[in-house]
mmCIF file of the N, C-alpha and C atoms, coordinates in Angstrom:
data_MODEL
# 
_entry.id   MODEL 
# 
loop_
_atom_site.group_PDB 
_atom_site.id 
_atom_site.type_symbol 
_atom_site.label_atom_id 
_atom_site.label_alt_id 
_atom_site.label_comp_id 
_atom_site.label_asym_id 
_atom_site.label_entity_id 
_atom_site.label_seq_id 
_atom_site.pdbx_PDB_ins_code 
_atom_site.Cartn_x 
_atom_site.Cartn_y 
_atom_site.Cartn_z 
_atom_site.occupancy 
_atom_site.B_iso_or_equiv 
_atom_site.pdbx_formal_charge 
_atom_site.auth_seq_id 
_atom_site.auth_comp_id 
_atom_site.auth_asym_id 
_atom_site.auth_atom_id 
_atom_site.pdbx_PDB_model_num 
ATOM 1   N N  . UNK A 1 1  ? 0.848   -1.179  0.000  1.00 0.00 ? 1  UNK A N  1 
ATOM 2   C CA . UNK A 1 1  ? 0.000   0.000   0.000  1.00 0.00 ? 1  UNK A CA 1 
ATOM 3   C C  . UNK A 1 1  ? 0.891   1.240   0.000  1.00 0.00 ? 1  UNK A C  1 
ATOM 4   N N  . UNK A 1 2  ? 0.728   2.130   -1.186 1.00 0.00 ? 2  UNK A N  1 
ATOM 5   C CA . UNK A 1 2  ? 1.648   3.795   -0.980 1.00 0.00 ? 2  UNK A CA 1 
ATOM 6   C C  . UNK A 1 2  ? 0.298   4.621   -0.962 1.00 0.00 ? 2  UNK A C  1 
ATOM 7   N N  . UNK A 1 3  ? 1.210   5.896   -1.073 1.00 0.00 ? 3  UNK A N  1 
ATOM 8   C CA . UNK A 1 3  ? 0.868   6.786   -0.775 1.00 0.00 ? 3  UNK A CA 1 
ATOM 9   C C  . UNK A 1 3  ? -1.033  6.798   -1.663 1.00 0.00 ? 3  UNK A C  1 
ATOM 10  N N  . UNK A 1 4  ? -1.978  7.284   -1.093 1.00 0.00 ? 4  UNK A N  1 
ATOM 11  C CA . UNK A 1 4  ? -2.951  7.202   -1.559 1.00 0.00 ? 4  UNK A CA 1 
ATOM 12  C C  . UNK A 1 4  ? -3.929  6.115   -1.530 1.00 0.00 ? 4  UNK A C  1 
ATOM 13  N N  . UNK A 1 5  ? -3.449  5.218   -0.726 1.00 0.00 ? 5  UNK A N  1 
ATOM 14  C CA . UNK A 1 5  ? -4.134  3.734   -0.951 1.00 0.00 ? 5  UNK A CA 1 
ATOM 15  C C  . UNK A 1 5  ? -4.637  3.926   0.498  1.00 0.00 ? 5  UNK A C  1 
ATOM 16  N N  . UNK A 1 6  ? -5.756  2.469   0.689  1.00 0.00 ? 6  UNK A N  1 
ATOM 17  C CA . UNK A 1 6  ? -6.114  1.890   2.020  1.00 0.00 ? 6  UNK A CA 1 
ATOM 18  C C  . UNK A 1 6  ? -6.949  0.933   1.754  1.00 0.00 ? 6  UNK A C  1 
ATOM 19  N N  . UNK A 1 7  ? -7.091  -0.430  2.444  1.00 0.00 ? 7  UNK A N  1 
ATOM 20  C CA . UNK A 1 7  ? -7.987  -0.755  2.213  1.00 0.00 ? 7  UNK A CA 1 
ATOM 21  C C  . UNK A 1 7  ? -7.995  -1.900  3.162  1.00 0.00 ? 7  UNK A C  1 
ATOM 22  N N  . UNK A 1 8  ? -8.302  -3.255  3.135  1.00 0.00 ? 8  UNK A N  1 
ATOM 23  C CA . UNK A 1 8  ? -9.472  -4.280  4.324  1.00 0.00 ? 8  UNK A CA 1 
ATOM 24  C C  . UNK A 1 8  ? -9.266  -5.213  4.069  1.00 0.00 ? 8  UNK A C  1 
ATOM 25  N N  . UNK A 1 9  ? -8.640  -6.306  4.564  1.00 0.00 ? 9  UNK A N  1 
ATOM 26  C CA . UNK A 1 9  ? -8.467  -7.440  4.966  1.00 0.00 ? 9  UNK A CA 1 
ATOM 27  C C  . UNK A 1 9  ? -9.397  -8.474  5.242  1.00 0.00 ? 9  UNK A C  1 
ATOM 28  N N  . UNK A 1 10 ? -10.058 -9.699  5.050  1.00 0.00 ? 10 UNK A N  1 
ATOM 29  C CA . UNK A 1 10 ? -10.689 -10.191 5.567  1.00 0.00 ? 10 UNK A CA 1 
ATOM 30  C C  . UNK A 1 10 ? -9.980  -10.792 7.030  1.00 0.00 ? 10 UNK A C  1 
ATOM 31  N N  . UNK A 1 11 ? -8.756  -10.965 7.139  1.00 0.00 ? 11 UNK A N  1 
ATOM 32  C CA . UNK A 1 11 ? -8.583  -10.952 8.713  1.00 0.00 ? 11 UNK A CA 1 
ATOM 33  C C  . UNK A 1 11 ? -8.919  -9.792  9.289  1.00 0.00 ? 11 UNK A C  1 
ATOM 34  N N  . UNK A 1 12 ? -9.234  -8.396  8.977  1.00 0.00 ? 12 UNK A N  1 
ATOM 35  C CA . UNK A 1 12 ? -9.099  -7.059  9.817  1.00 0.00 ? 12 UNK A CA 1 
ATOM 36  C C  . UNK A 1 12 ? -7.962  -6.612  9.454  1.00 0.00 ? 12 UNK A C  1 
ATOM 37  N N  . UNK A 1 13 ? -7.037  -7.141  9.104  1.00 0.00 ? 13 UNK A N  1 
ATOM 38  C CA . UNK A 1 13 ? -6.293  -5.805  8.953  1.00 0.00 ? 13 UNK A CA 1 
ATOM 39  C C  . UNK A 1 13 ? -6.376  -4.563  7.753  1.00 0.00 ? 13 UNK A C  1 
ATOM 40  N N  . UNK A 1 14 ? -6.455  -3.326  8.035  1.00 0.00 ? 14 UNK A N  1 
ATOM 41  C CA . UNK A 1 14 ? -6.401  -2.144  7.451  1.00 0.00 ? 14 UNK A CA 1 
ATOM 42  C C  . UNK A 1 14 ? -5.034  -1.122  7.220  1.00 0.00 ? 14 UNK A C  1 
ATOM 43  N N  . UNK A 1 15 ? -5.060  -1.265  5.573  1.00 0.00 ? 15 UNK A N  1 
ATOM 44  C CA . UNK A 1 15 ? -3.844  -0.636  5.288  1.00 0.00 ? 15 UNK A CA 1 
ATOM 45  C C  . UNK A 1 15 ? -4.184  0.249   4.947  1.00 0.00 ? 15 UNK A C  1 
ATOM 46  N N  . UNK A 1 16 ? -3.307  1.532   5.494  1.00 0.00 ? 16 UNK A N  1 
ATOM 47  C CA . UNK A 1 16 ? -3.466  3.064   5.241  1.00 0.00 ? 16 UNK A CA 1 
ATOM 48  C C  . UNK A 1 16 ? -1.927  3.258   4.479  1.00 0.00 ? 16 UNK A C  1 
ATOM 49  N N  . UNK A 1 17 ? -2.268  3.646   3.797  1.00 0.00 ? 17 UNK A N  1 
ATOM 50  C CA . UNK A 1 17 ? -0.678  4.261   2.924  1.00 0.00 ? 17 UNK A CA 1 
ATOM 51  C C  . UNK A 1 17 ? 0.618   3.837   3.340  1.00 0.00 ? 17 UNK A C  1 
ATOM 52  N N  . UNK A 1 18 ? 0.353   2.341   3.566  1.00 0.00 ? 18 UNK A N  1 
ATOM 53  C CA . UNK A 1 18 ? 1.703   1.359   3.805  1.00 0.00 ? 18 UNK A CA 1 
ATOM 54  C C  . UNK A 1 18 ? 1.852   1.208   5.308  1.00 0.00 ? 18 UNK A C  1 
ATOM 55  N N  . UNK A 1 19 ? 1.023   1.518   6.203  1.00 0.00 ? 19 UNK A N  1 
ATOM 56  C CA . UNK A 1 19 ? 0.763   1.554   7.188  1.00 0.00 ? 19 UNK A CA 1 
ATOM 57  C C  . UNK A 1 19 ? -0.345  0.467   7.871  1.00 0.00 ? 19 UNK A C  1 
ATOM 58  N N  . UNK A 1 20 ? -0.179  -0.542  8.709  1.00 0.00 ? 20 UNK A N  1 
ATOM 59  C CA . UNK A 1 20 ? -1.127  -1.466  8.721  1.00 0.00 ? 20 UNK A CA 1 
ATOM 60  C C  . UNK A 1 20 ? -1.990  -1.459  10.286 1.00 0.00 ? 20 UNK A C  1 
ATOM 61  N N  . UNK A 1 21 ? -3.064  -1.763  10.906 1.00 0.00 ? 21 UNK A N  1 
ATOM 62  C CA . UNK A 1 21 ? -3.990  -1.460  11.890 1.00 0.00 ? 21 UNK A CA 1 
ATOM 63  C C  . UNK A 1 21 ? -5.026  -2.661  11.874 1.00 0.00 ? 21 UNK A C  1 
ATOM 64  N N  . UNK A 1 22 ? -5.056  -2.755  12.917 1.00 0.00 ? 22 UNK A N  1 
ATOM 65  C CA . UNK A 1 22 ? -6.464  -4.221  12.966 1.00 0.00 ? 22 UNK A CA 1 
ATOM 66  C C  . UNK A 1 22 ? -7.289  -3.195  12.950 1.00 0.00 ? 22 UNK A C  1 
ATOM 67  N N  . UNK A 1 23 ? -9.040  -4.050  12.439 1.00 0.00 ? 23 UNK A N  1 
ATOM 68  C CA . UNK A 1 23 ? -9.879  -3.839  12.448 1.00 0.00 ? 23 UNK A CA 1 
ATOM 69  C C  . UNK A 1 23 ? -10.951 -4.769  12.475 1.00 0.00 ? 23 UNK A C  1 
ATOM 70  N N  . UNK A 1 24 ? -12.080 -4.816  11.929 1.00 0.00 ? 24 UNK A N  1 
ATOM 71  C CA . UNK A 1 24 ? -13.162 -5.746  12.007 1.00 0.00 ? 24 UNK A CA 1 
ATOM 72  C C  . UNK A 1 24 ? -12.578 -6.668  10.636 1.00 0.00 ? 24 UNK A C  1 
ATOM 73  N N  . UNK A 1 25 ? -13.318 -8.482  11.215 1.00 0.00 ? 25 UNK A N  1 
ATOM 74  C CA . UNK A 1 25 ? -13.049 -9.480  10.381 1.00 0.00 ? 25 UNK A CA 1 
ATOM 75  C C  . UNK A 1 25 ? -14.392 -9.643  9.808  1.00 0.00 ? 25 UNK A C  1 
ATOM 76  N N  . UNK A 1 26 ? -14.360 -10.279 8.646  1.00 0.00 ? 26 UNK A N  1 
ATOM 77  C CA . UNK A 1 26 ? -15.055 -10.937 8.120  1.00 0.00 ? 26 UNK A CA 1 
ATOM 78  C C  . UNK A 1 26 ? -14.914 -12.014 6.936  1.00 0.00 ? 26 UNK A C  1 
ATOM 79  N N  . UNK A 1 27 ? -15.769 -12.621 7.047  1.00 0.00 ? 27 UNK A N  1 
ATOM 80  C CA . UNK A 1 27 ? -15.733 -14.324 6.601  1.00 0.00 ? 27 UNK A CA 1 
ATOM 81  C C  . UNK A 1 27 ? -16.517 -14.237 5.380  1.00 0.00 ? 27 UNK A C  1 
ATOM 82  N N  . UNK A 1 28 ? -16.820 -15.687 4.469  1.00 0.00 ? 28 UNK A N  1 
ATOM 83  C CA . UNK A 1 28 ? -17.438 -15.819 3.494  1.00 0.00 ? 28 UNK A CA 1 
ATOM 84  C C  . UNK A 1 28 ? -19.609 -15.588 3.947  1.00 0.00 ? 28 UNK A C  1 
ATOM 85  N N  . UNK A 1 29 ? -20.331 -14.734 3.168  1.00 0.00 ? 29 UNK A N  1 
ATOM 86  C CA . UNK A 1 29 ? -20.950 -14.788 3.878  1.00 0.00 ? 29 UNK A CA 1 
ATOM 87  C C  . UNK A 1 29 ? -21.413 -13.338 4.402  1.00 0.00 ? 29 UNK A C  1 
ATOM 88  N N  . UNK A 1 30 ? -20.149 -13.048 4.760  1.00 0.00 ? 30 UNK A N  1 
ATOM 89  C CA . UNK A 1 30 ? -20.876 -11.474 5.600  1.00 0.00 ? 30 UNK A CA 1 
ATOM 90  C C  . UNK A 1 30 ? -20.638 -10.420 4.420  1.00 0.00 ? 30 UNK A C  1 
ATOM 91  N N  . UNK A 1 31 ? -21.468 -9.370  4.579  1.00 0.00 ? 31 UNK A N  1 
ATOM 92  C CA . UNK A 1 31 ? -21.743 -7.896  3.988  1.00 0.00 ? 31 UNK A CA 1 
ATOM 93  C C  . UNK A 1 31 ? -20.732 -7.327  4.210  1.00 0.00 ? 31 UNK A C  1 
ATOM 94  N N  . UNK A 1 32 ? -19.717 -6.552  3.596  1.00 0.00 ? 32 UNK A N  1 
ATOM 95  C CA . UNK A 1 32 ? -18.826 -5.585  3.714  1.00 0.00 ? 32 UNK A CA 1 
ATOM 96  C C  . UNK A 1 32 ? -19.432 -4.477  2.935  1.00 0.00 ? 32 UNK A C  1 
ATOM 97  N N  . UNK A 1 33 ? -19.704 -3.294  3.792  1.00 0.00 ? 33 UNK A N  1 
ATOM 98  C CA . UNK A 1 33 ? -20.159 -2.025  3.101  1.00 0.00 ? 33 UNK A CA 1 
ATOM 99  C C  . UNK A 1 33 ? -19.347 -0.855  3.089  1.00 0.00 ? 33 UNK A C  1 
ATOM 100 N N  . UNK A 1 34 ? -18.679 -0.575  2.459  1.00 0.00 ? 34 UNK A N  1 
ATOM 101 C CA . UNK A 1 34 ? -17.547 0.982   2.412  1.00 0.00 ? 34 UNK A CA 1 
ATOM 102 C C  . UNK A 1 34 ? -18.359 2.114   1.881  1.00 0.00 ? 34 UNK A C  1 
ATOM 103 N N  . UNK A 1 35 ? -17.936 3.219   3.042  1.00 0.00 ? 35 UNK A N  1 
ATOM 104 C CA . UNK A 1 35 ? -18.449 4.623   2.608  1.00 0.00 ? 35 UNK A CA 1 
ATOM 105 C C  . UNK A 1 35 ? -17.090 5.778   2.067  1.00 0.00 ? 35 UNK A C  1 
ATOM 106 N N  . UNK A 1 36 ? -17.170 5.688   1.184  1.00 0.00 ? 36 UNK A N  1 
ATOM 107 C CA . UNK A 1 36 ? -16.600 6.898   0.707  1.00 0.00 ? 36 UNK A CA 1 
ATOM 108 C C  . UNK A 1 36 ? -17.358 8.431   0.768  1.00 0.00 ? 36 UNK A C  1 
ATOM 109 N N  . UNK A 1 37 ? -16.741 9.431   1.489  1.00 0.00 ? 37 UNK A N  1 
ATOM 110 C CA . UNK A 1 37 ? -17.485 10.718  1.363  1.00 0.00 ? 37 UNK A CA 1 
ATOM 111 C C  . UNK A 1 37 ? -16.786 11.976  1.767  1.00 0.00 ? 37 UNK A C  1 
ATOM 112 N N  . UNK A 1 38 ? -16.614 13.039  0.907  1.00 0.00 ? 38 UNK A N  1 
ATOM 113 C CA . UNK A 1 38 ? -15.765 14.415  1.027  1.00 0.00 ? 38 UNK A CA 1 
ATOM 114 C C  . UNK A 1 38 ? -14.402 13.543  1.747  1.00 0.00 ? 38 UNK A C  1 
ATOM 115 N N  . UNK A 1 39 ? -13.790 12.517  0.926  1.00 0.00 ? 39 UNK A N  1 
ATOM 116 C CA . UNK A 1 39 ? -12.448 12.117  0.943  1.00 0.00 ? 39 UNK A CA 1 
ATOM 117 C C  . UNK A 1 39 ? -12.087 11.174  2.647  1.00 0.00 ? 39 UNK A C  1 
ATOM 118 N N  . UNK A 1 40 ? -13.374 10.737  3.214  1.00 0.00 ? 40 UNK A N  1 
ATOM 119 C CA . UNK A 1 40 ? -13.432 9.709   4.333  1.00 0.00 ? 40 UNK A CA 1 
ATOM 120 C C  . UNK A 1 40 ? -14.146 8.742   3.659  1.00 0.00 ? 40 UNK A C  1 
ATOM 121 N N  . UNK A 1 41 ? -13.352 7.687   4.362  1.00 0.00 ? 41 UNK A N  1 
ATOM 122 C CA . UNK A 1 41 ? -13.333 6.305   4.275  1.00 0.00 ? 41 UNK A CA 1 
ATOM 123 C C  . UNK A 1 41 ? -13.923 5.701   5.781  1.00 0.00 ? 41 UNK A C  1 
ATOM 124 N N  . UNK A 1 42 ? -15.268 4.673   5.556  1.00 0.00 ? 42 UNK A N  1 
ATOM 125 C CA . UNK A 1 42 ? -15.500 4.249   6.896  1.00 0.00 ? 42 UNK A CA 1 
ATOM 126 C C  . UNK A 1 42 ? -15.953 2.839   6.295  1.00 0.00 ? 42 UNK A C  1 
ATOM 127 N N  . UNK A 1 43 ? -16.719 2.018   7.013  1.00 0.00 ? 43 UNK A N  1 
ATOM 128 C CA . UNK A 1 43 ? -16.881 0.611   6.359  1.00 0.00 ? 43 UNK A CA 1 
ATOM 129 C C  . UNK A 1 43 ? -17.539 -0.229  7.388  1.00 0.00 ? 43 UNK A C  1 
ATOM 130 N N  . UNK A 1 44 ? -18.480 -0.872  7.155  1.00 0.00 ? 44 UNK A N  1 
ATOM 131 C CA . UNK A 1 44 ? -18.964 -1.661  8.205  1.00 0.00 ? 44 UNK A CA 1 
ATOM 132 C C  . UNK A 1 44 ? -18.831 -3.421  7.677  1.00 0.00 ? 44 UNK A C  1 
ATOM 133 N N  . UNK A 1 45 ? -19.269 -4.086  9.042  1.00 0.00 ? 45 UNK A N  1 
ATOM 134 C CA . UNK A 1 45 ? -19.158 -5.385  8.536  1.00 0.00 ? 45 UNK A CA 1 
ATOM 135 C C  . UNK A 1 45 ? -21.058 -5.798  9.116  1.00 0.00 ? 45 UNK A C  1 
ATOM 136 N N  . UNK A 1 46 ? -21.973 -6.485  7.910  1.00 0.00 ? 46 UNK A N  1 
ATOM 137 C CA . UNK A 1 46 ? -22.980 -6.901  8.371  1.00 0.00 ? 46 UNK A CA 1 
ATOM 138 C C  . UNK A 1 46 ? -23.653 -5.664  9.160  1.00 0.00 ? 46 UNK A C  1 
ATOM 139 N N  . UNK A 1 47 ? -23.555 -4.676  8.856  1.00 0.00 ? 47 UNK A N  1 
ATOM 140 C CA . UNK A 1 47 ? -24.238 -3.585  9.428  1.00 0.00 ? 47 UNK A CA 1 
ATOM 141 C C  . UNK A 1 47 ? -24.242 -3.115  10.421 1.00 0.00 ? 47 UNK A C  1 
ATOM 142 N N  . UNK A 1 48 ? -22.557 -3.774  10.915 1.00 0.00 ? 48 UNK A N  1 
ATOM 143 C CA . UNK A 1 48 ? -22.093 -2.811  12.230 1.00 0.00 ? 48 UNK A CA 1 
ATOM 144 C C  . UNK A 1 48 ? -20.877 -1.924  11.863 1.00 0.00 ? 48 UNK A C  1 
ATOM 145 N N  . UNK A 1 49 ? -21.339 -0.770  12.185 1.00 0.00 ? 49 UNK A N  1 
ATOM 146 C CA . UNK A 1 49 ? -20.036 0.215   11.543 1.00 0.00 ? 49 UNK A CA 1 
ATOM 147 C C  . UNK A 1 49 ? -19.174 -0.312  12.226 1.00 0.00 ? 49 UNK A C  1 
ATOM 148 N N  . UNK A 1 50 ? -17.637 0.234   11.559 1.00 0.00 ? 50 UNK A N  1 
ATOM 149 C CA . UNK A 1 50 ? -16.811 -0.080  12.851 1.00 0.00 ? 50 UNK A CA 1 
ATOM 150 C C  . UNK A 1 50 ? -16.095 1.575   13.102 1.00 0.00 ? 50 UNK A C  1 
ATOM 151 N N  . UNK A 1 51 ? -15.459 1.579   14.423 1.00 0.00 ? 51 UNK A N  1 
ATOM 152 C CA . UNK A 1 51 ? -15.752 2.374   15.460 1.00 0.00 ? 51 UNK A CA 1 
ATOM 153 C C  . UNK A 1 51 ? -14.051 3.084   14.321 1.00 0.00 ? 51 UNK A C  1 
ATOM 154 N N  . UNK A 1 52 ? -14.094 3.527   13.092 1.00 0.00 ? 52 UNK A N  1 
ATOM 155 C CA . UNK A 1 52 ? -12.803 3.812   12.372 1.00 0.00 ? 52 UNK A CA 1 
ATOM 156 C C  . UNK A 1 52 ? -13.169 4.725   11.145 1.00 0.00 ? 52 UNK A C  1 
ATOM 157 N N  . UNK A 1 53 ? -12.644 5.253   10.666 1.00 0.00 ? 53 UNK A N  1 
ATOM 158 C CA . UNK A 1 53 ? -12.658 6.351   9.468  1.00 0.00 ? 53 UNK A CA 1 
ATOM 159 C C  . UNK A 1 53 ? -11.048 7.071   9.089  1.00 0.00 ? 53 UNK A C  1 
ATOM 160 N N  . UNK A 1 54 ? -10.805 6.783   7.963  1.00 0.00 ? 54 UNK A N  1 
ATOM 161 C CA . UNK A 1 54 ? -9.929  7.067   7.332  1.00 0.00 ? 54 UNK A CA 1 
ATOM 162 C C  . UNK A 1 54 ? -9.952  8.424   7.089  1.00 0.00 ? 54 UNK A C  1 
ATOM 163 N N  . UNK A 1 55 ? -8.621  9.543   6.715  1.00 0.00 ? 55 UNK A N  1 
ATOM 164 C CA . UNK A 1 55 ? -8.926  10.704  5.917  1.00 0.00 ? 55 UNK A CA 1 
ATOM 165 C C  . UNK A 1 55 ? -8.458  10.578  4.547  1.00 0.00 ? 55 UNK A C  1 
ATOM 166 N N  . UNK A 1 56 ? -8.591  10.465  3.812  1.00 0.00 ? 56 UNK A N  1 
ATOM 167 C CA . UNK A 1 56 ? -7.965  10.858  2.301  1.00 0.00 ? 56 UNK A CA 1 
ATOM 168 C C  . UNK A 1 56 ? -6.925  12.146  2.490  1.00 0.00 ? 56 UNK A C  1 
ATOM 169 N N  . UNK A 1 57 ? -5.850  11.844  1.192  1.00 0.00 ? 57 UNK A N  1 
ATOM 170 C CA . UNK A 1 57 ? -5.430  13.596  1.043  1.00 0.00 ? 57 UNK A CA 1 
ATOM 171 C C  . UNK A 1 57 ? -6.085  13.786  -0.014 1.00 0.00 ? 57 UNK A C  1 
ATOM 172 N N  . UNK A 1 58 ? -7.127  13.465  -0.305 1.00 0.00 ? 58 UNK A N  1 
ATOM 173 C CA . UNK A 1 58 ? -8.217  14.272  -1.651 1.00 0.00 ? 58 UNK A CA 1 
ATOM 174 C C  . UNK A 1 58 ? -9.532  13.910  -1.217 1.00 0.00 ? 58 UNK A C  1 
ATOM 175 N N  . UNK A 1 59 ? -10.286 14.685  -1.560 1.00 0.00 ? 59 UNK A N  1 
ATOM 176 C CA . UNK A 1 59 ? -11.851 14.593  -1.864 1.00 0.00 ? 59 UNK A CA 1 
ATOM 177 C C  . UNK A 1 59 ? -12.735 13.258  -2.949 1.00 0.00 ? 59 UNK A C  1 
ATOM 178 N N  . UNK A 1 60 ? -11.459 13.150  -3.738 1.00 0.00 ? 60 UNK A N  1 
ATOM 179 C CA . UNK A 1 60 ? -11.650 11.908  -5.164 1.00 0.00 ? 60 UNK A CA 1 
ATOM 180 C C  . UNK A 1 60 ? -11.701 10.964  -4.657 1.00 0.00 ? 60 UNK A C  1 
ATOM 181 N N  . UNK A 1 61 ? -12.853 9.909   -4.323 1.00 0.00 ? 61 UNK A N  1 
ATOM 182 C CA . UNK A 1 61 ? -12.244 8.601   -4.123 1.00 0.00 ? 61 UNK A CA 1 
ATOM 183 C C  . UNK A 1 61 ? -12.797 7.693   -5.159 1.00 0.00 ? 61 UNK A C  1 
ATOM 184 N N  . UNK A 1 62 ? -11.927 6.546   -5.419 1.00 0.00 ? 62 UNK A N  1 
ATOM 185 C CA . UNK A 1 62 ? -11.907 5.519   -6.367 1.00 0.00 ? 62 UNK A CA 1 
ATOM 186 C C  . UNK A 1 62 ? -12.251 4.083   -5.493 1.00 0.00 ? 62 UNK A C  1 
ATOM 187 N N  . UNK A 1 63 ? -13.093 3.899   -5.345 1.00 0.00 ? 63 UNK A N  1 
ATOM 188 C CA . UNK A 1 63 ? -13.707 2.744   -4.707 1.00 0.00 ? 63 UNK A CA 1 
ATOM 189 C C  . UNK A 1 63 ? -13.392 1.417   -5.670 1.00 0.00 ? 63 UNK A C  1 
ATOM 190 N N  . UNK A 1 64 ? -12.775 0.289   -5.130 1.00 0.00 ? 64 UNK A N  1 
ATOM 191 C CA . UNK A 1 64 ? -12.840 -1.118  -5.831 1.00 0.00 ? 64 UNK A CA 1 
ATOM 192 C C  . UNK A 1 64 ? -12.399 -2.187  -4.717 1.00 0.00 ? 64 UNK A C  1 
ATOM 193 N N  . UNK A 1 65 ? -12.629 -3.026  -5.207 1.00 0.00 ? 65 UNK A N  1 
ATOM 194 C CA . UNK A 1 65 ? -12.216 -4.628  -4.635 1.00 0.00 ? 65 UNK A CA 1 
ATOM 195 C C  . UNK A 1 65 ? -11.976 -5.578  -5.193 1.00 0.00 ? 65 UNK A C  1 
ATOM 196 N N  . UNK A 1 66 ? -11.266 -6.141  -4.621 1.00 0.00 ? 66 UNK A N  1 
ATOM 197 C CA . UNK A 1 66 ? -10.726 -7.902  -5.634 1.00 0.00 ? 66 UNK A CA 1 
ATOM 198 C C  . UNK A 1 66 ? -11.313 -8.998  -4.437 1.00 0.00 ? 66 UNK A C  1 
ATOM 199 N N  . UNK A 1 67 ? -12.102 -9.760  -5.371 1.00 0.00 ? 67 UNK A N  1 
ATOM 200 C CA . UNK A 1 67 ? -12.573 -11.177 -4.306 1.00 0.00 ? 67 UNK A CA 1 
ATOM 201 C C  . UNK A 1 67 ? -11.315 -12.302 -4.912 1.00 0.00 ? 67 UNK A C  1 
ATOM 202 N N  . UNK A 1 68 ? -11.186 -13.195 -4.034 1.00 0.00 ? 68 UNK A N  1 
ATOM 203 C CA . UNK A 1 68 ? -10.460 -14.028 -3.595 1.00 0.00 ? 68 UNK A CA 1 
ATOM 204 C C  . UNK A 1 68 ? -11.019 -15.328 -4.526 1.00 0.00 ? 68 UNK A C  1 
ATOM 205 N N  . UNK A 1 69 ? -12.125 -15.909 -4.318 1.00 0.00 ? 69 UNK A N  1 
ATOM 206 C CA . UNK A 1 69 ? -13.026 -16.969 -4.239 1.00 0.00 ? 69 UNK A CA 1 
ATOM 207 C C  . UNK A 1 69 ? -14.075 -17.037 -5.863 1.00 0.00 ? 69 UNK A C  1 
ATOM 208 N N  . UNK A 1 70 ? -14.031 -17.855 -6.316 1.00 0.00 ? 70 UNK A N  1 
ATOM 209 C CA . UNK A 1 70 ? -14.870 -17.647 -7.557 1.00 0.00 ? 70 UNK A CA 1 
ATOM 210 C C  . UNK A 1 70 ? -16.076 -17.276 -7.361 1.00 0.00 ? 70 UNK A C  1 
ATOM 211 N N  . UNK A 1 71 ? -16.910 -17.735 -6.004 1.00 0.00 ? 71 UNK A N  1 
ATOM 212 C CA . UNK A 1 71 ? -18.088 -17.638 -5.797 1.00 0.00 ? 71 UNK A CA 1 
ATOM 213 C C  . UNK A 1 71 ? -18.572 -16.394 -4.713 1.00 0.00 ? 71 UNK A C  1 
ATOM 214 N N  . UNK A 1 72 ? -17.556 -15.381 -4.439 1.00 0.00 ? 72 UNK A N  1 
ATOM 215 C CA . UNK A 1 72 ? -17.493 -13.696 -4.203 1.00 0.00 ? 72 UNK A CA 1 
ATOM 216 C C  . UNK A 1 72 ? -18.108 -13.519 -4.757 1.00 0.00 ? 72 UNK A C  1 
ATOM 217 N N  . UNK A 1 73 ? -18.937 -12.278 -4.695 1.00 0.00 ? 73 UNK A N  1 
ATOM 218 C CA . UNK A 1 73 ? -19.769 -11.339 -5.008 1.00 0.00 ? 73 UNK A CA 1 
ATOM 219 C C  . UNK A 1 73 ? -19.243 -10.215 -4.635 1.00 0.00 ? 73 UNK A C  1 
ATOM 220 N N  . UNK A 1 74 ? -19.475 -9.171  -5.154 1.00 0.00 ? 74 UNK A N  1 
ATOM 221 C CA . UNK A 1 74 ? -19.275 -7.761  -5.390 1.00 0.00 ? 74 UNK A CA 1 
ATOM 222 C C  . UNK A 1 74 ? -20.849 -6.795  -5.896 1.00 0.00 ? 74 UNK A C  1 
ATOM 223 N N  . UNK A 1 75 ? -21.232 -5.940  -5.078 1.00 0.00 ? 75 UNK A N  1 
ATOM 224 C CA . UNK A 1 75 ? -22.213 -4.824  -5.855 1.00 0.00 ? 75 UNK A CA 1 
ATOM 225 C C  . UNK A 1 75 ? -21.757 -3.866  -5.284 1.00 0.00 ? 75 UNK A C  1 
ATOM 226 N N  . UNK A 1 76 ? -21.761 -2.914  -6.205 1.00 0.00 ? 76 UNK A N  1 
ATOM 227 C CA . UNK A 1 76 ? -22.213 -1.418  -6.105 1.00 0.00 ? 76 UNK A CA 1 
ATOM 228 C C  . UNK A 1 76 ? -22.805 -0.607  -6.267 1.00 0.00 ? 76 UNK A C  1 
ATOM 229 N N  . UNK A 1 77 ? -22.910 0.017   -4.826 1.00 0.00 ? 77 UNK A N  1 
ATOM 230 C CA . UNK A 1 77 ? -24.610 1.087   -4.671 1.00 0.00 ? 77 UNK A CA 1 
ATOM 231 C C  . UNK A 1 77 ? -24.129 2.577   -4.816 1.00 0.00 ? 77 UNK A C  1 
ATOM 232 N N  . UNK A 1 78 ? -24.637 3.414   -5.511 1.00 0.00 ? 78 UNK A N  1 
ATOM 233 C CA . UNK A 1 78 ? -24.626 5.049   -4.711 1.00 0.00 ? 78 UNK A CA 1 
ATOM 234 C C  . UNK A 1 78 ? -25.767 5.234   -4.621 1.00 0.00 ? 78 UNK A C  1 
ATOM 235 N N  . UNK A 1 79 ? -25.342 6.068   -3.321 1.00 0.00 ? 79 UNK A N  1 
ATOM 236 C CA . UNK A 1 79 ? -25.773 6.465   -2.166 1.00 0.00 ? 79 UNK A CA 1 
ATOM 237 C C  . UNK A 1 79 ? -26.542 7.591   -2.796 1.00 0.00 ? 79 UNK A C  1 
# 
């Protein structure tokens, strides 16, 4: 992870711009929901936020994910 990046682990861990932090886990199965907004990053698992929020150094965010598993799923909503 450089400069500009962050992102979520299914063990919990959270990488901030090469920088790493536990956070909430999740398994095959559960909801992962990310909020991007005016350049914060927050994310819940199964519809419990978790108690974390990122800052961006920009307002732009580029939201994506890579699944692991052939049988991952991915959607995307705006808000």
């Amino acid at each position: 992870m450089g400069t500009g990046n962050w992102g979520i682990a299914s063990n919990g861990s959270l990488g901030e711009e090469g920088n790493w932090k536990s956070g909430l886990t999740y398994q095959a199965g559960d909801i992962v929901t990310l909020k991007g907004e005016d350049g914060v990053i927050s994310y819940a698992v199964n519809d419990k936020w978790a108690d974390y929020t990122y800052t961006m150094k920009t307002s732009e965010l580029y939201l994506s994910a890579s699944l692991y598993y052939n049988n991952n799923q991915i959607e995307l909503i705006d808000y």
